[in-house]
N, C-alpha and C positions, 0 to 999 in steps of 0.2 A: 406702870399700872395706870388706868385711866381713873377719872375721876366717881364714875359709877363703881369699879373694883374697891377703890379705896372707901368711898360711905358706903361699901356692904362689906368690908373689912371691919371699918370703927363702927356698925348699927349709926349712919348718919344718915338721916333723913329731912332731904335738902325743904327748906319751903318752897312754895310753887312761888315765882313770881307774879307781883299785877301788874297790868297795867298804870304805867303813872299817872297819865293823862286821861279822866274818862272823860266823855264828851256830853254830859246828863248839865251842864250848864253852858250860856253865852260865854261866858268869861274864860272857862278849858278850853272850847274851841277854837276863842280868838286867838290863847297862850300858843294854841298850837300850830295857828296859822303864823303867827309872828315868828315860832322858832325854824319853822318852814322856808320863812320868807329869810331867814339868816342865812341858812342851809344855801340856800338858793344865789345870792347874793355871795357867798364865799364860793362858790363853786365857779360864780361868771369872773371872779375876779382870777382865782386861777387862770382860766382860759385865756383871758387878755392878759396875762403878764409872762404867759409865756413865750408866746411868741417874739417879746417884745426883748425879753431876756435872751431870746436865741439870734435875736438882729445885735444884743450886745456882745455876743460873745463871736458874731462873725467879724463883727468890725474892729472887735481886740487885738482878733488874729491876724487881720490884715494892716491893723497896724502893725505890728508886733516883725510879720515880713516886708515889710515895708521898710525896715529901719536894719533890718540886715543888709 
């Protein structure tokens, strides 16, 4: 069953969600620009550590035949 079947199963009538962050002050927008800037900053760290993880794991392997 999906979740719409089931609240018209039990009479459940979900609340609408708001938004968390409205933008009607400086202080929301800046919140929202710093969590952006986390966003953003986690994602470039991703991308450099990968590649860097895939140089480690060539050079495991070539150790690894190296020693057979």
């Amino acid at each position: 069953m999906t979740e719409l079947e089931l609240n018209a199963l039990f009479n459940i009538s979900p609340e609408k969600v708001e938004n968390v962050y409205a933008t009607n002050t400086i202080k929301n927008v800046q919140e929202i620009q710093r969590i952006v800037k986390i966003f953003s900053i986690a994602k470039e760290q991703r991308k450099t550590s990968q590649p860097i993880s895939a140089r480690g794991l060539a050079a495991f392997r070539t150790i690894l035949t190296s020693n057979n």
